[in-house]
MOPAC internal coordinates of N, CA, C and O (Angstrom, degrees):
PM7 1SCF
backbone

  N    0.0000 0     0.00 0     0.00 0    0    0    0
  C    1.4504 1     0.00 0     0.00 0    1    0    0
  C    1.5273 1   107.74 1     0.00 0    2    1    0
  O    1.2310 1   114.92 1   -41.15 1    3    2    1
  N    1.2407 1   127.23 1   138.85 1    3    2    1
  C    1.1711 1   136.23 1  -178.40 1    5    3    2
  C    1.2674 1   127.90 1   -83.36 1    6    5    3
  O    1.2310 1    97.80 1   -62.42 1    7    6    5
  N    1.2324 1   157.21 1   117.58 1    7    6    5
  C    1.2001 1   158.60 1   169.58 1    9    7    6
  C    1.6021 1   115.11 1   -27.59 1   10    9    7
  O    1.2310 1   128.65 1   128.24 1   11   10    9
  N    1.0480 1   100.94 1   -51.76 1   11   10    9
  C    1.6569 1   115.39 1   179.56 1   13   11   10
  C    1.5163 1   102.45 1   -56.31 1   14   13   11
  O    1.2310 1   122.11 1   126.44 1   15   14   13
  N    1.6540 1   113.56 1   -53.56 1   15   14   13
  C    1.4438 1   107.92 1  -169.27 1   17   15   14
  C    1.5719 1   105.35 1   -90.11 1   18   17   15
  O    1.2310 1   111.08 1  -158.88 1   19   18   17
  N    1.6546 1   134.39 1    21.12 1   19   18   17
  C    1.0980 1   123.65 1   156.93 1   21   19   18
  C    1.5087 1    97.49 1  -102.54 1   22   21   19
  O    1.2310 1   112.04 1  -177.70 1   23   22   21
  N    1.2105 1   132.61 1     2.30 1   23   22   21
  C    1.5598 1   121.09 1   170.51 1   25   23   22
  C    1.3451 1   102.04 1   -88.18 1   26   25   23
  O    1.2310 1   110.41 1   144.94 1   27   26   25
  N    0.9757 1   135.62 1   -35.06 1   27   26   25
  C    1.6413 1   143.71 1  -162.37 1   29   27   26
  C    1.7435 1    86.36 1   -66.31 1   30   29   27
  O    1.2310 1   130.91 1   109.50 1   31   30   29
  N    1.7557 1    96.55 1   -70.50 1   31   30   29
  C    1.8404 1    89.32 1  -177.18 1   33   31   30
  C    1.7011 1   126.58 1   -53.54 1   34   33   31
  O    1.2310 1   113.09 1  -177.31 1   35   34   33
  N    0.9347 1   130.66 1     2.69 1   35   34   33
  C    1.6217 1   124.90 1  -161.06 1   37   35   34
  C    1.5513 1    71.94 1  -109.29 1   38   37   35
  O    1.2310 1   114.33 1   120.23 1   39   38   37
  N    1.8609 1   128.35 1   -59.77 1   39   38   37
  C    1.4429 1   110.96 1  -149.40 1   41   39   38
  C    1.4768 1   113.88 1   -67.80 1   42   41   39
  O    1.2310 1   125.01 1   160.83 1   43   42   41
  N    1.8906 1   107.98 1   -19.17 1   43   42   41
  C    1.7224 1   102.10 1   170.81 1   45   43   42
  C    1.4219 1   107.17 1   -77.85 1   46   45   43
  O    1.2310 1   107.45 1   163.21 1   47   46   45
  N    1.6286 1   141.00 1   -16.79 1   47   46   45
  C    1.1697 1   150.66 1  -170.99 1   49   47   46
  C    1.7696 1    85.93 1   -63.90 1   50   49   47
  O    1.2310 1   120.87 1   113.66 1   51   50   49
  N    1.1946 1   115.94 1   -66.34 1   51   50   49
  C    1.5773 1   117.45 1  -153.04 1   53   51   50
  C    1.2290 1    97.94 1   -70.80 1   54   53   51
  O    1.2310 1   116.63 1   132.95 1   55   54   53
  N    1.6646 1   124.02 1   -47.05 1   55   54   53
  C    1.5530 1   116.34 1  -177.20 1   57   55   54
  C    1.6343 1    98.03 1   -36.68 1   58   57   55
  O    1.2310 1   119.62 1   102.36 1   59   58   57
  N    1.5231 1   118.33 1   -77.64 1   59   58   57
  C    1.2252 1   127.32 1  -146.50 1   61   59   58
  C    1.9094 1   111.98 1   -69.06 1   62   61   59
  O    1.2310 1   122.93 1   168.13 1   63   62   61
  N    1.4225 1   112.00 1   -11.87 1   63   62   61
  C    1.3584 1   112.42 1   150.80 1   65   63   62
  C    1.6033 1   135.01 1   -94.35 1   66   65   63
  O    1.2310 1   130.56 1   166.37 1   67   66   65
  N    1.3128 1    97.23 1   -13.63 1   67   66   65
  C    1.7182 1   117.82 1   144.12 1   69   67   66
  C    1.6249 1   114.75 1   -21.78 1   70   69   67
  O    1.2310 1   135.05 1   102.93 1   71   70   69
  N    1.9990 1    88.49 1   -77.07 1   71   70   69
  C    1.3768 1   120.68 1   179.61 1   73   71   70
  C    1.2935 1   112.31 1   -55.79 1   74   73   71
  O    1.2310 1   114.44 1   142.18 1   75   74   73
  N    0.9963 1   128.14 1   -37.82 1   75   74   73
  C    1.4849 1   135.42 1  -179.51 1   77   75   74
  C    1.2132 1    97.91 1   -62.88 1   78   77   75
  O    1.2310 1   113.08 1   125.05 1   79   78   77
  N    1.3456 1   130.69 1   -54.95 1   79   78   77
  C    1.5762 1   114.89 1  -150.09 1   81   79   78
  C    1.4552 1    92.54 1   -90.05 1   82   81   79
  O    1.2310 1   113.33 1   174.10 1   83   82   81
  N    1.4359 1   130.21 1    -5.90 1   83   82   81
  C    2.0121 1   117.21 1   178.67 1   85   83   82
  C    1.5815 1    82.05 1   112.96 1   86   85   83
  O    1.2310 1    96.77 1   150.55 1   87   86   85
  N    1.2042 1   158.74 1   -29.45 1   87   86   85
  C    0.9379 1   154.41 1   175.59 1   89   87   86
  C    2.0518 1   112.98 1   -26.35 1   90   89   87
  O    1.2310 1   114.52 1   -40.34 1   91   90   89
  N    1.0434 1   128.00 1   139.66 1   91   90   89
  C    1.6040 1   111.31 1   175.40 1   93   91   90
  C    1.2531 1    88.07 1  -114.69 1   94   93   91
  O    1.2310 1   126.09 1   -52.49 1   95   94   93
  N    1.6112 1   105.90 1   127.51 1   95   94   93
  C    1.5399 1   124.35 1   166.00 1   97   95   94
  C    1.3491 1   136.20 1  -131.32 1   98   97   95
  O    1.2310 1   119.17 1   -38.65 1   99   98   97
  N    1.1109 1   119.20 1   141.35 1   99   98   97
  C    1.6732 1   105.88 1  -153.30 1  101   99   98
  C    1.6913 1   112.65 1   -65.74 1  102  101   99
  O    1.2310 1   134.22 1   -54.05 1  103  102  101
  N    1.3249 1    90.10 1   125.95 1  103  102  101
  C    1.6093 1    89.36 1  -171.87 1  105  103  102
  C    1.5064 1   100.98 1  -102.31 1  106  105  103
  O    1.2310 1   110.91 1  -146.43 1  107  106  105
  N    1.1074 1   134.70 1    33.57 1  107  106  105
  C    1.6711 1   142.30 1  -167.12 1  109  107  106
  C    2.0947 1    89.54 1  -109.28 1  110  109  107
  O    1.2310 1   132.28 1   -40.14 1  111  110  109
  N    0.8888 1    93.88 1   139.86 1  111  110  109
  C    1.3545 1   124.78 1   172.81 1  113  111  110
  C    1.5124 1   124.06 1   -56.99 1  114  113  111
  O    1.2310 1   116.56 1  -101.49 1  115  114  113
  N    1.2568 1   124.14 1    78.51 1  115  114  113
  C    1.8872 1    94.08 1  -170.05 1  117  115  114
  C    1.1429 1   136.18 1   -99.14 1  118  117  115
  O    1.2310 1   117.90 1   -17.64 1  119  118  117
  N    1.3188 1   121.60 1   162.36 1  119  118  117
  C    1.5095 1   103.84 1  -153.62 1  121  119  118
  C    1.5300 1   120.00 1   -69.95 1  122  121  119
  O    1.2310 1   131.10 1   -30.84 1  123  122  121
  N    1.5873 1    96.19 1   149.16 1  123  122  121
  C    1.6846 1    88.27 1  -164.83 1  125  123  122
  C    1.7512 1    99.92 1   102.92 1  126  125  123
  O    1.2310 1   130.03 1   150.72 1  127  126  125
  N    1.3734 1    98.27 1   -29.28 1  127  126  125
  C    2.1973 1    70.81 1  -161.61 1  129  127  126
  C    1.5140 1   109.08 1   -80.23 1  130  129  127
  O    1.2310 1   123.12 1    -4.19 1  131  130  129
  N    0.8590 1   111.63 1   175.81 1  131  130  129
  C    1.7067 1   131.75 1   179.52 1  133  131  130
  C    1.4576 1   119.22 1  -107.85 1  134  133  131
  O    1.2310 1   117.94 1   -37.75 1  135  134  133
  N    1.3709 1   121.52 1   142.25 1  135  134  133
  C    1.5230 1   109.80 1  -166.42 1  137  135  134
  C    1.8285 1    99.45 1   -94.64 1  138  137  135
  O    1.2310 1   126.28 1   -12.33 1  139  138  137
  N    1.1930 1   105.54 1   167.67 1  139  138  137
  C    1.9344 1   102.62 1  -179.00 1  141  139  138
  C    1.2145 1   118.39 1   -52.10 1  142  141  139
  O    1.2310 1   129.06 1   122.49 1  143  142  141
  N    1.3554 1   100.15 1   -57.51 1  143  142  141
  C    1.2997 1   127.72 1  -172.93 1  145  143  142
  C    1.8809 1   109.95 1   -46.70 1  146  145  143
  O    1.2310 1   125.17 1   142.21 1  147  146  145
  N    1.1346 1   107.67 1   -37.79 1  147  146  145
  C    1.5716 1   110.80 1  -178.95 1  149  147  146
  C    1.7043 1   109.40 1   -88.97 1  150  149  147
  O    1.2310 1   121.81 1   152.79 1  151  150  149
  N    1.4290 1   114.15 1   -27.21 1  151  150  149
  C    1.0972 1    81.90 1  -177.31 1  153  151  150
  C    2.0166 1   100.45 1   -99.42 1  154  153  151
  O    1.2310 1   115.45 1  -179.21 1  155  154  153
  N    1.1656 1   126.25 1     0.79 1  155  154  153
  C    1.4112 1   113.41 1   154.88 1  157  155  154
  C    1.4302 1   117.30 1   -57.38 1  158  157  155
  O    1.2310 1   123.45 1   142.17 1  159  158  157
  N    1.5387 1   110.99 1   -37.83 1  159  158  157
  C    1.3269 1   114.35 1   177.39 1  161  159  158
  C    1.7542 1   128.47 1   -60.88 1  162  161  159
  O    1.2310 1   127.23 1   143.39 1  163  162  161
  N    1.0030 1   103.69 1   -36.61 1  163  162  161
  C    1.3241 1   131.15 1   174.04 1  165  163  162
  C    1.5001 1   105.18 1   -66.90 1  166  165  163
  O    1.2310 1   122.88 1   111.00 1  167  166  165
  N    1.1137 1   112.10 1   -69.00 1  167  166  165
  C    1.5533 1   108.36 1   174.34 1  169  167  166
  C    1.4441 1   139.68 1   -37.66 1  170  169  167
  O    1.2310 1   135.38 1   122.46 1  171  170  169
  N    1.6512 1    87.83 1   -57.54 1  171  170  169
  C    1.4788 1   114.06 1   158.22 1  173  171  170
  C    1.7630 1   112.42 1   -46.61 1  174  173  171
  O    1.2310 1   105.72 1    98.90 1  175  174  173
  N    1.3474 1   144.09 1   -81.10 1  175  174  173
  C    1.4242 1   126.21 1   113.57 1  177  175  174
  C    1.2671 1   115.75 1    54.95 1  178  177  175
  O    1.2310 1   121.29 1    95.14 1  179  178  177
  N    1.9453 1   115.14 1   -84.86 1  179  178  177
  C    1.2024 1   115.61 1  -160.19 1  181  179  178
  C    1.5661 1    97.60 1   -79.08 1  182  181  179
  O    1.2310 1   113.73 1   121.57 1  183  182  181
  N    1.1690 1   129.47 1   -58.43 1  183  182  181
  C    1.6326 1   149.79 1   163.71 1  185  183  182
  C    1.7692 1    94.09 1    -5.45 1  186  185  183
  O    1.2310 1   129.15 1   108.09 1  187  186  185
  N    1.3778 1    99.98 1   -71.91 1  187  186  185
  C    1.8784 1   103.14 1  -173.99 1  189  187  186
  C    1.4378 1   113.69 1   -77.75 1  190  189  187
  O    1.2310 1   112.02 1   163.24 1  191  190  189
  N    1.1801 1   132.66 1   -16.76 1  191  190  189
  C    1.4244 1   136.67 1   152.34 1  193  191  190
  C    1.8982 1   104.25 1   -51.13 1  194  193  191
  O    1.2310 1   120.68 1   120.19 1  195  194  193
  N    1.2167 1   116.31 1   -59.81 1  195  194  193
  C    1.7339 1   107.75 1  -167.19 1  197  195  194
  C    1.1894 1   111.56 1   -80.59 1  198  197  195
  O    1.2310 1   118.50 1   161.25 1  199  198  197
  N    1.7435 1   120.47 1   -18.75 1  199  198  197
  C    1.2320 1   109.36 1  -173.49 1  201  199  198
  C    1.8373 1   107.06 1   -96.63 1  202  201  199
  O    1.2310 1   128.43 1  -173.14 1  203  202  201
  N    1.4027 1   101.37 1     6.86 1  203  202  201
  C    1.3055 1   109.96 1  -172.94 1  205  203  202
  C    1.3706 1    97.47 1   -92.82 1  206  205  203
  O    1.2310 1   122.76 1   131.13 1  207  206  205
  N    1.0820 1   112.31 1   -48.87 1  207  206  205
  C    1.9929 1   127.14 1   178.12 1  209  207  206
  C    1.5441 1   111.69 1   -59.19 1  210  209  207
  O    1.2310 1   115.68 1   131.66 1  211  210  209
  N    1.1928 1   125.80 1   -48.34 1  211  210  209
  C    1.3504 1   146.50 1   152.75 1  213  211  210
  C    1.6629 1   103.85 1   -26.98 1  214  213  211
  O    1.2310 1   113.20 1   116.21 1  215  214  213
  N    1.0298 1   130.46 1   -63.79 1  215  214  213
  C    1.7193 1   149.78 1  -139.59 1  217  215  214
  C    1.4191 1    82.30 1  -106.67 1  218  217  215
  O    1.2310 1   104.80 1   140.02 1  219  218  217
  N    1.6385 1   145.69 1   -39.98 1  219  218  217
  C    1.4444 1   129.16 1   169.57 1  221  219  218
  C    1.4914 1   123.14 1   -76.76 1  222  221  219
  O    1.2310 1   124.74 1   145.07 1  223  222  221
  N    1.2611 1   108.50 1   -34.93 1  223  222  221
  C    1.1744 1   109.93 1   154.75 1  225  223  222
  C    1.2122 1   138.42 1   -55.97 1  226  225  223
  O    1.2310 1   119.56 1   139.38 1  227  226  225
  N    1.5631 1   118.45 1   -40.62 1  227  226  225
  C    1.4074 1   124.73 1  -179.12 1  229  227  226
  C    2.2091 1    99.83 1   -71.15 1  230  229  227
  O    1.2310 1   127.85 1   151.50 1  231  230  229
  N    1.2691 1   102.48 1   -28.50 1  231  230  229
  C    1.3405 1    92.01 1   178.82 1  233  231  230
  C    1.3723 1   125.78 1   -89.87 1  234  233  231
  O    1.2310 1   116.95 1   151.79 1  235  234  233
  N    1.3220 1   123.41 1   -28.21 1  235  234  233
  C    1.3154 1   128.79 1   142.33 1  237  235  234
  C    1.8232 1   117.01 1   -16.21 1  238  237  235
  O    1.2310 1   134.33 1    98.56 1  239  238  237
  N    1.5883 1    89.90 1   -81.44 1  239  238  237
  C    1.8318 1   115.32 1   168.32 1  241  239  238
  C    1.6184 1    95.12 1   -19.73 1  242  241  239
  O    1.2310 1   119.21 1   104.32 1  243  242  241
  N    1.5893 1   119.12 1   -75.68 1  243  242  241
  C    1.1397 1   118.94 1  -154.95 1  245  243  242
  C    1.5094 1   111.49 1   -74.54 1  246  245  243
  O    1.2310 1   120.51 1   158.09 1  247  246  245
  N    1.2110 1   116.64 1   -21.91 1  247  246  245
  C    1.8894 1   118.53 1  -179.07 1  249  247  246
  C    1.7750 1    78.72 1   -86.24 1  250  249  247
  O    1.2310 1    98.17 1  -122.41 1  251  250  249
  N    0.7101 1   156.65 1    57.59 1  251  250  249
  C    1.4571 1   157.86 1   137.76 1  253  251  250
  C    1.6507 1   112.39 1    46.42 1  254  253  251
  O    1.2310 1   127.32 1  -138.41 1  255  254  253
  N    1.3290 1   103.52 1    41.59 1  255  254  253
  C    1.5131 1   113.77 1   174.14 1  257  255  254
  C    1.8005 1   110.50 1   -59.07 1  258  257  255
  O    1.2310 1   114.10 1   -86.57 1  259  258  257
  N    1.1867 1   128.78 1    93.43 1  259  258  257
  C    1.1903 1   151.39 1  -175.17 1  261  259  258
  C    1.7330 1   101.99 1   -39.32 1  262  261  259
  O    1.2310 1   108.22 1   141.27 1  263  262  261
  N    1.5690 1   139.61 1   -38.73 1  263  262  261
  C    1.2808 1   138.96 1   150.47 1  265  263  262
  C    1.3739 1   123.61 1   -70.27 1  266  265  263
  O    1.2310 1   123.32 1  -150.46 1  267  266  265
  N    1.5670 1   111.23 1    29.54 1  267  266  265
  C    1.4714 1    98.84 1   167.27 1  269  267  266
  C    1.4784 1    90.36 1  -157.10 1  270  269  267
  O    1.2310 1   129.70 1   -43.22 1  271  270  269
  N    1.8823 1    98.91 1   136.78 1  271  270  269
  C    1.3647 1   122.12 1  -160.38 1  273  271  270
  C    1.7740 1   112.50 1  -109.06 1  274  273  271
  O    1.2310 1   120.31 1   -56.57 1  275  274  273
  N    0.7391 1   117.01 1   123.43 1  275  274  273
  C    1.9076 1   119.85 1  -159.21 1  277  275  274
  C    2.2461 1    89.81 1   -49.93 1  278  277  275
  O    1.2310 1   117.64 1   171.02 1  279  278  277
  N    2.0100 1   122.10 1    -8.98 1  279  278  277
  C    1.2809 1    84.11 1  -170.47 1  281  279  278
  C    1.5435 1    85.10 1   -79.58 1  282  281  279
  O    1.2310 1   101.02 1   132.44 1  283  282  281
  N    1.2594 1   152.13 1   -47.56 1  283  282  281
  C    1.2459 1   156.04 1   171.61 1  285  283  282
  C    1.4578 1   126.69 1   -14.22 1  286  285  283
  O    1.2310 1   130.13 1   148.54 1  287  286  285
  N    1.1414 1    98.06 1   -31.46 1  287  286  285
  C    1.5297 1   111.05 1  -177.06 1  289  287  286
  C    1.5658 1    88.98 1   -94.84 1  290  289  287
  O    1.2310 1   107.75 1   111.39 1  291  290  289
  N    1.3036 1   140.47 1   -68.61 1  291  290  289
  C    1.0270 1   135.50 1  -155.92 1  293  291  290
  C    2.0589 1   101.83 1   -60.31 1  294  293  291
  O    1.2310 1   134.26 1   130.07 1  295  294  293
  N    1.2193 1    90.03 1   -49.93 1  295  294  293
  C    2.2879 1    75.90 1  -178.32 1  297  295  294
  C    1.5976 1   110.11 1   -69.39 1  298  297  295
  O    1.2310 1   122.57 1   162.52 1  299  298  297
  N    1.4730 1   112.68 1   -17.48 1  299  298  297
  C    1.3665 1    82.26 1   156.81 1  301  299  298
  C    1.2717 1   153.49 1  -120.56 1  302  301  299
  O    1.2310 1   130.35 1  -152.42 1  303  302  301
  N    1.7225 1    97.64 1    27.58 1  303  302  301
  C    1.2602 1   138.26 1   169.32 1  305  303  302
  C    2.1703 1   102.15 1   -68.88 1  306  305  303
  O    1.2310 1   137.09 1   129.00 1  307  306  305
  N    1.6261 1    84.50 1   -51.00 1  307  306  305
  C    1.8580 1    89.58 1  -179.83 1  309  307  306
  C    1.6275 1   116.20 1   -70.17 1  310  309  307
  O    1.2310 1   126.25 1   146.40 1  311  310  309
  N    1.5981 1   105.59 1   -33.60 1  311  310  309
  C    1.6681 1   113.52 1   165.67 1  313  311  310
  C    1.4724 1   123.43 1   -52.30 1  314  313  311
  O    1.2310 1   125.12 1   122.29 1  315  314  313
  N    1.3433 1   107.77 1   -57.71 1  315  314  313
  C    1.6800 1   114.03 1   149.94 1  317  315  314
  C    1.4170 1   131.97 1   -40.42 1  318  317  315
  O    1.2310 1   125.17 1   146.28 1  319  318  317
  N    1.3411 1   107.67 1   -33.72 1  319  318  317
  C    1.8256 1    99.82 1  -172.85 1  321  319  318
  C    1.8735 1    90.90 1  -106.61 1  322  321  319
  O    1.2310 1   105.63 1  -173.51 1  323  322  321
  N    1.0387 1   144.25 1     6.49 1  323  322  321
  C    1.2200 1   143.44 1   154.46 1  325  323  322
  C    1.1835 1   100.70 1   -55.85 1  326  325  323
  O    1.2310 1   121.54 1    92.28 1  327  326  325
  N    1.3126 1   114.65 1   -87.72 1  327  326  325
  C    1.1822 1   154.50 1  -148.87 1  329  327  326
  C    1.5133 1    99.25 1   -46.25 1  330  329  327
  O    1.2310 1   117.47 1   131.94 1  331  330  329
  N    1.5450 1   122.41 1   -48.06 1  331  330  329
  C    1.4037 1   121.04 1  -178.77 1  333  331  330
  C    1.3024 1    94.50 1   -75.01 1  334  333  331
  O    1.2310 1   126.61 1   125.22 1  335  334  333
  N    1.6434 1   104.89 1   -54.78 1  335  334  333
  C    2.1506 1    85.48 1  -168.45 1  337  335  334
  C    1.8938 1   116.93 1   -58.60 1  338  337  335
  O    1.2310 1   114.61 1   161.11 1  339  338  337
  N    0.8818 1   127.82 1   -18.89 1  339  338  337
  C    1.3195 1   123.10 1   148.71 1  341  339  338
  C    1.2922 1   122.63 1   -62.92 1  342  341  339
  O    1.2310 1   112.48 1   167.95 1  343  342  341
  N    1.5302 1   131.81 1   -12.05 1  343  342  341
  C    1.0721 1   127.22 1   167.30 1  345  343  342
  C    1.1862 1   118.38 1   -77.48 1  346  345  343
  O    1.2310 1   120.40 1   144.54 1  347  346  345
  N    1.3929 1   116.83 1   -35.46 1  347  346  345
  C    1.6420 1   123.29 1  -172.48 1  349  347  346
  C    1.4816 1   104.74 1  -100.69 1  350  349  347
  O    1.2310 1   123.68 1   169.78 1  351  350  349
  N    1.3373 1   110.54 1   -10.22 1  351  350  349
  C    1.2539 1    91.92 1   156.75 1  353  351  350
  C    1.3757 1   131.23 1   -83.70 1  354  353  351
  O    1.2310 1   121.93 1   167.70 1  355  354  353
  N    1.3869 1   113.91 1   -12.30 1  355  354  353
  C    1.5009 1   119.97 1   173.20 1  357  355  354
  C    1.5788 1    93.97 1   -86.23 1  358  357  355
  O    1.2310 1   116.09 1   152.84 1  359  358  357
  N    1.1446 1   125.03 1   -27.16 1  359  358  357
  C    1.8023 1   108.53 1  -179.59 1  361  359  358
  C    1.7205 1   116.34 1   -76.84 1  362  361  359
  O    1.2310 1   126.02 1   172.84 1  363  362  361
  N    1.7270 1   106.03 1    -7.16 1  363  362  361
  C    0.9162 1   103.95 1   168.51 1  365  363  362
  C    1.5389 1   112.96 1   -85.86 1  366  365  363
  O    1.2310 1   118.61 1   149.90 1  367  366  365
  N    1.1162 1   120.25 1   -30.10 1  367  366  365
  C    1.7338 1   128.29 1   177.73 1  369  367  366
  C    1.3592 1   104.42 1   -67.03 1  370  369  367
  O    1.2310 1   105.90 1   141.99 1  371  370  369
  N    1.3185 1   143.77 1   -38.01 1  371  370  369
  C    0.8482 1   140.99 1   134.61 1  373  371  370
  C    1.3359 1   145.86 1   -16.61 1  374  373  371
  O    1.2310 1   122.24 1   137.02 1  375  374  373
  N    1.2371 1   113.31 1   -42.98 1  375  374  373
  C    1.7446 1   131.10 1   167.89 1  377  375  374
  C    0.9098 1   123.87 1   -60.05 1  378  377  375
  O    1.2310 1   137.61 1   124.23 1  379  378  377
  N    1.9490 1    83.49 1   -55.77 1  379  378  377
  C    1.7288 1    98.29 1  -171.06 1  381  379  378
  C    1.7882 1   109.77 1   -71.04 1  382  381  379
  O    1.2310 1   119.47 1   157.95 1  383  382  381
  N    1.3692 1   118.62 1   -22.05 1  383  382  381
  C    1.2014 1   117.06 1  -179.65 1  385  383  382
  C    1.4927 1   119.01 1   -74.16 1  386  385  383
  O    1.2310 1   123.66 1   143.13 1  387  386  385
  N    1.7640 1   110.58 1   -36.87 1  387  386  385
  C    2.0264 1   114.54 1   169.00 1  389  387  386
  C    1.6225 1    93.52 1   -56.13 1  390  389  387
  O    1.2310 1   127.14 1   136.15 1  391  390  389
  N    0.9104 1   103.88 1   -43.85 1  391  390  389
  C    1.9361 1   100.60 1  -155.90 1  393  391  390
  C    1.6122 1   106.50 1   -59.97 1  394  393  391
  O    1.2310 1   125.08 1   146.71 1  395  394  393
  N    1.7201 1   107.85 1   -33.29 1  395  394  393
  C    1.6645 1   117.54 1  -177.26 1  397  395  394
  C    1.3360 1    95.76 1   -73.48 1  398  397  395
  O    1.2310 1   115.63 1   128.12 1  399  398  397
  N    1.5308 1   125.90 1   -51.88 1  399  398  397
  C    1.6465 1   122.92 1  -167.15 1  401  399  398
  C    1.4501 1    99.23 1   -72.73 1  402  401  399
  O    1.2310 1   105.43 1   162.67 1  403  402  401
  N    1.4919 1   144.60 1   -17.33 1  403  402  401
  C    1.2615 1   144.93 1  -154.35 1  405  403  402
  C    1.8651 1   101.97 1   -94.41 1  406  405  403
  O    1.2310 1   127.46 1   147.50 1  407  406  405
  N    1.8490 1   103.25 1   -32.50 1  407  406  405
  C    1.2006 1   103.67 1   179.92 1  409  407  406
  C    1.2642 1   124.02 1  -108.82 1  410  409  407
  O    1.2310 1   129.34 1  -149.54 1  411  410  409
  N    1.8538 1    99.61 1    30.46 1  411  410  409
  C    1.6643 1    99.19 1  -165.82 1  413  411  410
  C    1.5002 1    94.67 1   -78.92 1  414  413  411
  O    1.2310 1   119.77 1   -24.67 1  415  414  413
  N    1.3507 1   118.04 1   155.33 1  415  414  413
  C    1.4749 1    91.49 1   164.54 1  417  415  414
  C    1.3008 1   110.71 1  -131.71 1  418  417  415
  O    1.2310 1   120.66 1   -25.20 1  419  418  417
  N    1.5748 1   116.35 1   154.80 1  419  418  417
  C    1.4066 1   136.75 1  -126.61 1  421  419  418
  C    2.0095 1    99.89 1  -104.89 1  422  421  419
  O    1.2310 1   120.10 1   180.00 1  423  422  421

């Protein structure tokens, strides 16, 4: 996950709890920005890209492909399972944040 696209998400996070509290916040687009939706998508994306690469490799490893070495398989067996638990852990920050804007009350 990129730094850039966890700044993008926190600044639509605050717009839209902005909005929540009566706050007026610019809801105009600026140039350069990225919409949520793409960069969750994207992310999501990278997640099934390593764990997909991960899962060819490990089978390679096992059909005894002679250029691939069990430490190779193993870091990117651990790159893969990072990579999701940082994912769900941001989908958990996520939850908890609709559920805070869901119970702000207006």
């Amino acid at each position: 996950m990129s730094t850039q696209g966890i700044n993008q998400l926190l600044g639509e996070l605050r717009a839209m709890s902005a909005l929540a509290g009566g706050q007026s916040a610019s809801v105009q687009q600026q140039p350069g920005a990225v919409e949520f939706g793409d960069v969750l998508k994207s992310t999501l994306e990278q997640v099934n890209s390593a764990q997909k690469a991960s899962q060819d490799l490990q089978k390679s490893f096992e059909l005894g492909d002679e250029g691939v070495n069990v430490q190779d398989v193993m870091v990117s067996m651990q790159k893969a399972s990072l990579s999701f638990q940082t994912m769900v852990q941001a989908r958990n920050k996520l939850v908890s944040a609709y559920q805070e804007i869901m119970n702000t009350q207006v």
